[in-house]
ZAVO-775279 format. One line per 2 residues: number of its first residue (from 1); their letters; for each residue x, y, z of C-alpha. Coordinates in nm, 4 decimals. Example, Ala and Ser with C-alpha at 12.3 -4.5 7.8 and 13.67 -1.06 7.14 Angstrom:
# residues 2
1	AS	1.2300:-0.4500:0.7800 ~ 1.3670:-0.1060:0.7140
# end
This chain:
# residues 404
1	XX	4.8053:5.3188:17.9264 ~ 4.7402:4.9377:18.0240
3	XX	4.8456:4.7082:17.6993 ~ 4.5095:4.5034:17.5878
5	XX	4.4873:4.1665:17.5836 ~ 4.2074:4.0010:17.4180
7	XX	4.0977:3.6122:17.5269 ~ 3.8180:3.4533:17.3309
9	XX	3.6017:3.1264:17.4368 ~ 3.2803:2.9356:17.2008
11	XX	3.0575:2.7639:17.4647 ~ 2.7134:2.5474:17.4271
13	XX	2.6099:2.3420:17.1195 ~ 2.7762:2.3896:16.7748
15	XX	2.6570:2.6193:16.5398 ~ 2.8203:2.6705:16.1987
17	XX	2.9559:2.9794:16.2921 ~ 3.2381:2.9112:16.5273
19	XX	3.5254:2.8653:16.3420 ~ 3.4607:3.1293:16.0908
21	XX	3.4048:3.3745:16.3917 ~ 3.7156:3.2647:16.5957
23	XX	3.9118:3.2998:16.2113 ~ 3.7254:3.6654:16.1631
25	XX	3.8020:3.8017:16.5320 ~ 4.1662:3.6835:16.4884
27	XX	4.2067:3.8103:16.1230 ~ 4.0208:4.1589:16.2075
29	XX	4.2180:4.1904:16.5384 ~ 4.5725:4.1350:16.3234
31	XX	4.4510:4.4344:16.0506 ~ 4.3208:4.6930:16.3106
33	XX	4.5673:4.6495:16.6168 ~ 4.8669:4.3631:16.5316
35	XX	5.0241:4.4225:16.8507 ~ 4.7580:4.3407:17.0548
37	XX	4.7814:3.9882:17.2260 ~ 4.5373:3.7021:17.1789
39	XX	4.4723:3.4140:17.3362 ~ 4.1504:3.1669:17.3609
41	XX	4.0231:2.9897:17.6271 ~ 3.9503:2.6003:17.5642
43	XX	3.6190:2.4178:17.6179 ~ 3.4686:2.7433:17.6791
45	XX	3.4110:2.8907:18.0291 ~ 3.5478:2.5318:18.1265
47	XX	3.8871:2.6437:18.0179 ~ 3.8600:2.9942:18.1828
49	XX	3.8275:2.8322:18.5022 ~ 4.1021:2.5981:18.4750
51	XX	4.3321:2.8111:18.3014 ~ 4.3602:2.6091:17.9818
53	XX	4.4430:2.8014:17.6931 ~ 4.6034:2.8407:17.3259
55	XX	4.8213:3.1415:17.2907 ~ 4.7011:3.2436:16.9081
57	XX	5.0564:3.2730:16.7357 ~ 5.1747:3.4268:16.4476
59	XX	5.1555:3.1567:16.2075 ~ 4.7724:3.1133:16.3517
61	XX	4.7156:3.4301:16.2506 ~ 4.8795:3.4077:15.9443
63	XX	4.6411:3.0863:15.8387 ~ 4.3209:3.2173:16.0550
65	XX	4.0951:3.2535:15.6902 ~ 4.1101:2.8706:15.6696
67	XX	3.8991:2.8700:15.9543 ~ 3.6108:3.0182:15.7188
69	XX	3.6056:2.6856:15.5586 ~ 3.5840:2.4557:15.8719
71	XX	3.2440:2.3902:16.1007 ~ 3.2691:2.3053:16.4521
73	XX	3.4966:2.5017:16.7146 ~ 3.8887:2.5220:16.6916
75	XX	3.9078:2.6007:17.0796 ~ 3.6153:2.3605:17.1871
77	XX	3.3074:2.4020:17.3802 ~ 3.1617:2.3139:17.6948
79	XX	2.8266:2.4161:17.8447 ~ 2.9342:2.5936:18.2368
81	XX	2.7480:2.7897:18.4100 ~ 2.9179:3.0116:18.5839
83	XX	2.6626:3.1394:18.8748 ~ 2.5618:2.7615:18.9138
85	XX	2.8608:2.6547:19.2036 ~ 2.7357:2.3129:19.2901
87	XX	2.7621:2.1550:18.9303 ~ 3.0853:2.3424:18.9270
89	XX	3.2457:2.1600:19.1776 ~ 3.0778:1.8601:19.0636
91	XX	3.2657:1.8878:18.7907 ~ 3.6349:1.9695:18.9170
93	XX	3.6232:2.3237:18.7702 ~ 3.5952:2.4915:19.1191
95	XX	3.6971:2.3942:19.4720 ~ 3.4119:2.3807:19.7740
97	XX	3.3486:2.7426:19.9048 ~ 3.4651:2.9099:19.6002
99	XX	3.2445:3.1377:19.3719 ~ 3.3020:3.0422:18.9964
101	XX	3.2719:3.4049:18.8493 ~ 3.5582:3.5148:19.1340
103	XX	3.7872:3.2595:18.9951 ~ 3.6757:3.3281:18.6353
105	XX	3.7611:3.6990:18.7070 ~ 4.0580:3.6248:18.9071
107	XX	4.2181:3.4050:18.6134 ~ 4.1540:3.6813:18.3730
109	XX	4.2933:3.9048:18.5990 ~ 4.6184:3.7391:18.6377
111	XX	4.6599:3.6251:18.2331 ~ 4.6273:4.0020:18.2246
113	XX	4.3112:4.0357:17.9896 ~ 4.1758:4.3268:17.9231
115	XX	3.9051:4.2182:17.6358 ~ 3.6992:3.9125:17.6295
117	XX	3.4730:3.7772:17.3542 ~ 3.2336:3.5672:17.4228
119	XX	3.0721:3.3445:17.1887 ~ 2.7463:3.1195:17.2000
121	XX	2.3625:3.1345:17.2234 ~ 2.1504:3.2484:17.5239
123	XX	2.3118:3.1086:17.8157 ~ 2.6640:3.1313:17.6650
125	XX	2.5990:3.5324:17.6669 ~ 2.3452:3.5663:17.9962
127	XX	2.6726:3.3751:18.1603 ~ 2.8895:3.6647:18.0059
129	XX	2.6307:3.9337:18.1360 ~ 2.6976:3.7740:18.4803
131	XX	3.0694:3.7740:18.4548 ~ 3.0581:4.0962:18.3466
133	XX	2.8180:4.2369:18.5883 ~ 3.0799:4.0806:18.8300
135	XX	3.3600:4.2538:18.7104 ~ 3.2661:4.5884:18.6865
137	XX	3.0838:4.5331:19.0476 ~ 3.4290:4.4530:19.1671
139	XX	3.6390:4.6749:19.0291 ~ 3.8283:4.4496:18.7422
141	XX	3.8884:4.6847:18.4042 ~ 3.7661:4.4360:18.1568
143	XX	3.5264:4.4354:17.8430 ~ 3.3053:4.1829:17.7253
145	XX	3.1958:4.1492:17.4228 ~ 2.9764:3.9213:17.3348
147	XX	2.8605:3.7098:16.9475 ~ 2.5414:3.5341:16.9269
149	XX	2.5465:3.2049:16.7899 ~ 2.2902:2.9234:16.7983
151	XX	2.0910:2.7322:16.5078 ~ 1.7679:2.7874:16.6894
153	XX	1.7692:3.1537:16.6295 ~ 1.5475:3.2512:16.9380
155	XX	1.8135:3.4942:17.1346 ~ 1.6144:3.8644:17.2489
157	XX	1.6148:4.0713:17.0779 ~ 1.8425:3.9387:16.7927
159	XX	1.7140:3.9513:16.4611 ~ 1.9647:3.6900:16.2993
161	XX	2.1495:3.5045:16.5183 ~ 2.5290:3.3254:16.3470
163	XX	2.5304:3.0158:16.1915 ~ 2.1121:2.9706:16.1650
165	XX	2.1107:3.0080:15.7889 ~ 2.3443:2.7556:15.7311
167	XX	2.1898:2.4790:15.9301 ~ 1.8532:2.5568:15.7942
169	XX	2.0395:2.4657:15.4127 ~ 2.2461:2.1469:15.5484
171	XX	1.9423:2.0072:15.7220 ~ 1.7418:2.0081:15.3820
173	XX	2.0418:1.8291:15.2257 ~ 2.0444:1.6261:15.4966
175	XX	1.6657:1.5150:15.4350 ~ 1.6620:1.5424:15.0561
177	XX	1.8796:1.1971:15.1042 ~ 1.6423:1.1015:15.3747
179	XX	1.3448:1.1302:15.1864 ~ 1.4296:0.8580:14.9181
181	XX	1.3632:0.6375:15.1900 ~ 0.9699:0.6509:15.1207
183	XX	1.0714:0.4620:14.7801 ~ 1.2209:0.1418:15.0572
185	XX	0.8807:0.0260:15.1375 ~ 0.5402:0.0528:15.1222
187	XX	0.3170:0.2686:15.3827 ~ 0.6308:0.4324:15.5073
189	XX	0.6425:0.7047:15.7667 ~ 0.9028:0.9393:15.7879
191	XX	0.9903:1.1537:16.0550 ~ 1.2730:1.4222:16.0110
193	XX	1.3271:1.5637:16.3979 ~ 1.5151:1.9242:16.3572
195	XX	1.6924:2.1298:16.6585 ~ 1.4868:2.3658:16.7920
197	XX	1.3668:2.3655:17.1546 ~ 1.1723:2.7024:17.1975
199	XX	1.1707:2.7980:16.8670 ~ 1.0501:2.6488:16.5469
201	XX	1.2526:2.8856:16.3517 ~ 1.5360:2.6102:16.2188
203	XX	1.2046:2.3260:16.1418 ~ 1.0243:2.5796:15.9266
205	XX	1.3499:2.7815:15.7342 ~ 1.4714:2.3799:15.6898
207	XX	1.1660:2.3355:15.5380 ~ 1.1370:2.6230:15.3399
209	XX	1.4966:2.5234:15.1891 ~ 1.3856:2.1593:15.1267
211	XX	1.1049:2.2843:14.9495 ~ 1.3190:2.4856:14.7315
213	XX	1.5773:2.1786:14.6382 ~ 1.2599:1.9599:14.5742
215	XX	1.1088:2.2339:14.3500 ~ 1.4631:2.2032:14.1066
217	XX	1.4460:1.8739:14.0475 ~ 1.3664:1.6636:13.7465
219	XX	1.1579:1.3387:13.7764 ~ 1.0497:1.0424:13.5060
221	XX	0.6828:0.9996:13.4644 ~ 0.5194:0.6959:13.5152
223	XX	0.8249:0.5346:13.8402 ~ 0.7190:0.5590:14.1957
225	XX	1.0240:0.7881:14.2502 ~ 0.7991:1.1260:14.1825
227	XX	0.7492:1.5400:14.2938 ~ 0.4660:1.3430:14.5405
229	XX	0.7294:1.1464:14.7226 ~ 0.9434:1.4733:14.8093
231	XX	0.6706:1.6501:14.9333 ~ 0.6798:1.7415:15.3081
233	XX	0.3352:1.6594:15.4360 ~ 0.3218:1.7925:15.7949
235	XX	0.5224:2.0313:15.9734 ~ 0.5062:2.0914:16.3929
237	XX	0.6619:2.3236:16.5957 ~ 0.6501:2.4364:16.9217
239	XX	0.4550:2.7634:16.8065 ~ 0.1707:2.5528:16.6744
241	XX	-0.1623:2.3939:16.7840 ~ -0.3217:2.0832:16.5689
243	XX	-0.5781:1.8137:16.7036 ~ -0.3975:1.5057:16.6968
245	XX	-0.6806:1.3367:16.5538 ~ -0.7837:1.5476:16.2976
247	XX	-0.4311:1.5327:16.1623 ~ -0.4254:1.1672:16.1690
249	XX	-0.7309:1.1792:15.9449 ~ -0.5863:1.4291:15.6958
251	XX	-0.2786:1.2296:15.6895 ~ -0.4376:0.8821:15.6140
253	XX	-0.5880:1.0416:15.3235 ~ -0.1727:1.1484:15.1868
255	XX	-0.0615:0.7732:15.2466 ~ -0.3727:0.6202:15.0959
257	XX	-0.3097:0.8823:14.8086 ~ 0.0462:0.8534:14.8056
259	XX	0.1703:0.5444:14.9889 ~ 0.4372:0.7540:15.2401
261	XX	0.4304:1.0225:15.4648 ~ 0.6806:1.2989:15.5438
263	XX	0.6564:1.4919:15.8401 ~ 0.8915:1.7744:15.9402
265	XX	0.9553:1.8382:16.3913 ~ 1.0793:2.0600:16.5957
267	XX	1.2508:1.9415:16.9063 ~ 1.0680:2.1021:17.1444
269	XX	0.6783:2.0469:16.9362 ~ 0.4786:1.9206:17.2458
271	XX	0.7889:1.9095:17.4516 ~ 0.6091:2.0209:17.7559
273	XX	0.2783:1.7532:17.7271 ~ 0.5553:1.4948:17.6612
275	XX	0.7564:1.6118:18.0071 ~ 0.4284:1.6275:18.1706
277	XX	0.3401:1.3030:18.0439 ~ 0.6629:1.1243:18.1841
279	XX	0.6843:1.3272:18.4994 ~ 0.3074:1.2417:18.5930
281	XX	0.3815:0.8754:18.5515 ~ 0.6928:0.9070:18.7623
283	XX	0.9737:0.9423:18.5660 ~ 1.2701:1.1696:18.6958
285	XX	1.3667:1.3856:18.3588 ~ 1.7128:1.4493:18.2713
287	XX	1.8271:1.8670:18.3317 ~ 2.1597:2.0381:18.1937
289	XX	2.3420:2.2950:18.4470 ~ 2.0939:2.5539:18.3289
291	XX	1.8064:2.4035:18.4350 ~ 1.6862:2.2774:18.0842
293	XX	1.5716:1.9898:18.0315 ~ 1.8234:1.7124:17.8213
295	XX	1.5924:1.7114:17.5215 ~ 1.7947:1.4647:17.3333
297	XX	1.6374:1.2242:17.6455 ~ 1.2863:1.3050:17.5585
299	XX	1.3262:1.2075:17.1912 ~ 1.0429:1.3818:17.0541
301	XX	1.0767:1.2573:16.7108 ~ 1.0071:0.9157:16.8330
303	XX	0.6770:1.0001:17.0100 ~ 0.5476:1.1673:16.6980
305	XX	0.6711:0.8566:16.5155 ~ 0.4920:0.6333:16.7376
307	XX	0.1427:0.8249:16.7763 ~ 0.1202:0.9038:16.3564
309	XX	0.2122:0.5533:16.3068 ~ -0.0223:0.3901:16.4267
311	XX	-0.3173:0.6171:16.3386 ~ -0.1838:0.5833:15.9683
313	XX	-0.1263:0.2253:15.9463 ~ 0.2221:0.2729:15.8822
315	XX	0.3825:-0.0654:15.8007 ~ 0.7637:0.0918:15.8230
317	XX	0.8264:0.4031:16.0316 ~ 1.1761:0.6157:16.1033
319	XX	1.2832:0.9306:16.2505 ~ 1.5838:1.1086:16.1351
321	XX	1.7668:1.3677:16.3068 ~ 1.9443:1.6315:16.0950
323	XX	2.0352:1.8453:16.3876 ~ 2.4317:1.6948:16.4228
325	XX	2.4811:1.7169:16.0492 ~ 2.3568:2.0521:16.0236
327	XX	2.5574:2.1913:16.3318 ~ 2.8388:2.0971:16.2268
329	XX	2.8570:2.2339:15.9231 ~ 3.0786:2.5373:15.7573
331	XX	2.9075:2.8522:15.7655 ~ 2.7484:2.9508:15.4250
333	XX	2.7980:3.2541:15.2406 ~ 2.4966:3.4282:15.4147
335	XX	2.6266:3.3703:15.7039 ~ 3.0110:3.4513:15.6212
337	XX	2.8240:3.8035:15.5788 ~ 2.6460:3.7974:15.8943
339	XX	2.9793:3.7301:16.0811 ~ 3.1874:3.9576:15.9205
341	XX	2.9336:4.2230:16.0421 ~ 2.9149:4.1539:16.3894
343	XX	3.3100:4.0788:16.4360 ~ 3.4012:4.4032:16.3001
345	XX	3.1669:4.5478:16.5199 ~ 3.2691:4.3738:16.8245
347	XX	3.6409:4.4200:16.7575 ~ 3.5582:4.7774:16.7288
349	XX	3.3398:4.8142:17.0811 ~ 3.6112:4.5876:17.2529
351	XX	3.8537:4.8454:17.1554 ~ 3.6154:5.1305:17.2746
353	XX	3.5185:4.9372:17.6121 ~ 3.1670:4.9405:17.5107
355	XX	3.0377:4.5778:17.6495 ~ 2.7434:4.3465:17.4780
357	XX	2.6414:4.0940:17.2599 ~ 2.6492:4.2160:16.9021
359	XX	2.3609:4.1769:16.6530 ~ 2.0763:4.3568:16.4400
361	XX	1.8403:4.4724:16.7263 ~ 1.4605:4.4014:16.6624
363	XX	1.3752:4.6696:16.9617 ~ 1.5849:4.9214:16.6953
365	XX	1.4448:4.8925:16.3907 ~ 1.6901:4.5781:16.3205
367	XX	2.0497:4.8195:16.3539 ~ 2.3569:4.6348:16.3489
369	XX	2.4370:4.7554:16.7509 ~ 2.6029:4.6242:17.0798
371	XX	2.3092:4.5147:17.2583 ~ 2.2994:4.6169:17.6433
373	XX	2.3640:4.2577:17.8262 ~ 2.0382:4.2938:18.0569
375	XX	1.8684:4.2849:17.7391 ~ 1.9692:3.9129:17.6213
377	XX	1.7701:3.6110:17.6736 ~ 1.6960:3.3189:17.5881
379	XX	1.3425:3.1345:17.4153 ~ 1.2630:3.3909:17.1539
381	XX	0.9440:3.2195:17.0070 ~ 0.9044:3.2184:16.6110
383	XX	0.7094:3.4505:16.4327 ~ 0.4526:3.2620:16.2932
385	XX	0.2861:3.5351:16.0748 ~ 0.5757:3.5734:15.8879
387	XX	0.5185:3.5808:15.5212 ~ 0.7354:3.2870:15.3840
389	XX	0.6078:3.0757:15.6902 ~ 0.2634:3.1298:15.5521
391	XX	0.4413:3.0297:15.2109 ~ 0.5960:2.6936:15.3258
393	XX	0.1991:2.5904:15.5325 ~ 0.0476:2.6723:15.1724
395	XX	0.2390:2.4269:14.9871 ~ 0.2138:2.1419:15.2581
397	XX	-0.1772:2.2349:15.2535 ~ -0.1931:2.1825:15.6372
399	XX	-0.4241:2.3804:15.8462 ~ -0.2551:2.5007:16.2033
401	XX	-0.3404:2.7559:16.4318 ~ -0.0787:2.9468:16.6530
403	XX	-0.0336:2.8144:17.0454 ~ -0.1627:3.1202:17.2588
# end
């Protein structure tokens, strides 16, 4: 029988997930099968093609629960496609001529890996499914296995996806500092922009957890510094419909009432009118090696800033962006439990050769499963009718109607 050899990569944005699953895969791989090699992959698929990588030693192993306690990525990230040739090259990874998932396949080949994990959102794993569709089209005996991280939540058909949770609670301690800004000045608009380009999962469980820390806390009567000035007074997400106008109106009423406004935005809320907007007046817009557009060149936060503004009479306005601070974080304790799950599981399919991105599959009744790769995608909207979201709208008192 072959001896395995397991390689591991993280790849795309940073979700607070990474470490802890890099730490769990080695720790579980050490208790189940200790012989079995490891190695990871650095900068992602970046690494894979270039053949840089970090043999996991035994002292690694022996320390790999500290990792639980870091955010970020021990082994790096880098966002490659591996079926897209021409940025490829651009990039050094490949030479002319060559096909990136040949040499990906080829390098595994030759460092003699028999398992790989993959971990990352949507394209991280749809780049897997292509690798892996490669391999077993051509003959190489090797597993993929697949974790699904990203802080948008929106992979198909994953119920949870890793390190969500947690950058739904550091965003609201991110913007219960934030929010004492509305005590700086008079007629102040805030405008806290959240990760999310899809999906406006993150905005509203952020909000729901801001909500929650501004619901604890004790206040003086008769000071400006009051419940009223921690209230979140809009929320938009790419899910939603409002009439710009109608909004402003409702809103001029909260800053007449209140002196400041707080409004809570996904990413991606109007992301497409805004695109449209600059394309039509002949801007070229920024695209990633996937094909998506570079949001963080859009700024989405500031257009929001700059239509509410001036319909309020704002005499101060700001946008704040949690979506760094939050990423970065260390996973939580909800999602320590979440990852545990899912790298068990994964250890235990490598070890079977069952391929797939683990996760809780909505199309099962939400079972903890391998998930066939043809079956993950990307853009999972957010379920608006969910019961807590109609919670959160209640207590900002905003009318909305879904998009569609």
């Amino acid at each position: 029988m072959a001896k395995k050899k397991v390689a591991m990569l993280t790849a795309g944005g940073l979700a607070p997930c990474l470490s802890s699953a890099v730490g769990g895969l080695i720790e579980r791989y050490t208790d189940v099968a200790p012989d079995i090699e490891l190695v990871a992959y650095r900068s992602g698929y970046q690494g894979l093609l270039l053949a840089d990588r970090i043999e996991i030693t035994r002292e690694m192993r022996d320390k790999a629960a500290i990792l639980h306690r870091h955010g970020g990525s021990p082994i790096g990230n880098s966002r490659v496609k591996l079926t897209n040739a021409a940025d490829c090259v651009k990039r050094g990874l490949v030479q002319e001529g060559e096909n990136p998932l040949r040499v990906a396949a080829e390098r595994l080949a030759s460092d003699g890996v028999t398992i790989l994990h993959t971990i990352g959102g949507d394209d991280t794993n749809t780049t897997a499914a292509d690798l892996a569709a490669y391999l077993g089209a051509n003959g190489y005996d090797l597993t993929v296995v697949g974790l699904p991280k990203t802080v948008d939540n929106d992979v198909v058909p994953i119920r949870q996806s890793l390190g969500a949770w947690t950058a739904a609670e550091y965003g609201a301690r991110f913007f219960d500092n934030v929010s004492n800004e509305q005590s700086a000045a008079p007629k102040t608009l805030v405008v806290h922009e959240v990760m999310g380009r899809h999906s406006g999962w993150l905005t509203a469980a952020t909000a729901r957890s801001y909500i929650k820390i501004a619901s604890e806390k004790e206040f003086v009567g008769g000071f400006m510094m009051n419940a009223q000035m921690k209230n979140i007074d809009g929320l938009y997400l790419p899910e939603m419909a409002f009439d710009l106008e109608a909004e402003a109106e409702r809103l001029r009423g909260v800053m007449a009432k209140a002196g400041s406004v707080t409004l809570f935005v996904s990413e991606g809320a109007c992301l497409d009118a805004i695109v449209a907007e600059r394309e039509a007046a002949g801007e070229t817009i920024k695209r990633d090696a996937f094909g998506h557009v570079k949001i963080d060149t859009i700024n989405v936060g500031n257009w929001f800033s700059k239509q509410f503004a001036n319909l309020l009479g704002a005499e101060r306005s700001m946008v704040q962006k949690s979506g760094y601070y939050a990423r970065s974080a260390p996973a939580n304790a909800d999602d320590l439990r979440l990852i545990q799950g899912m790298v068990d599981l994964a250890v235990e399919s490598a070890l079977n050769k069952v391929s797939g991105v683990t996760g809780h599959d909505e199309d099962q009744n939400g079972k903890l499963r391998t998930i066939e790769f043809p079956r993950i995608k990307g853009g999972k909207h957010f379920d608006t009718s969910a019961k807590w979201f109609g919670e959160v709208m209640d207590n900002i008192g905003q009318s909305w109607s879904a998009v569609g």
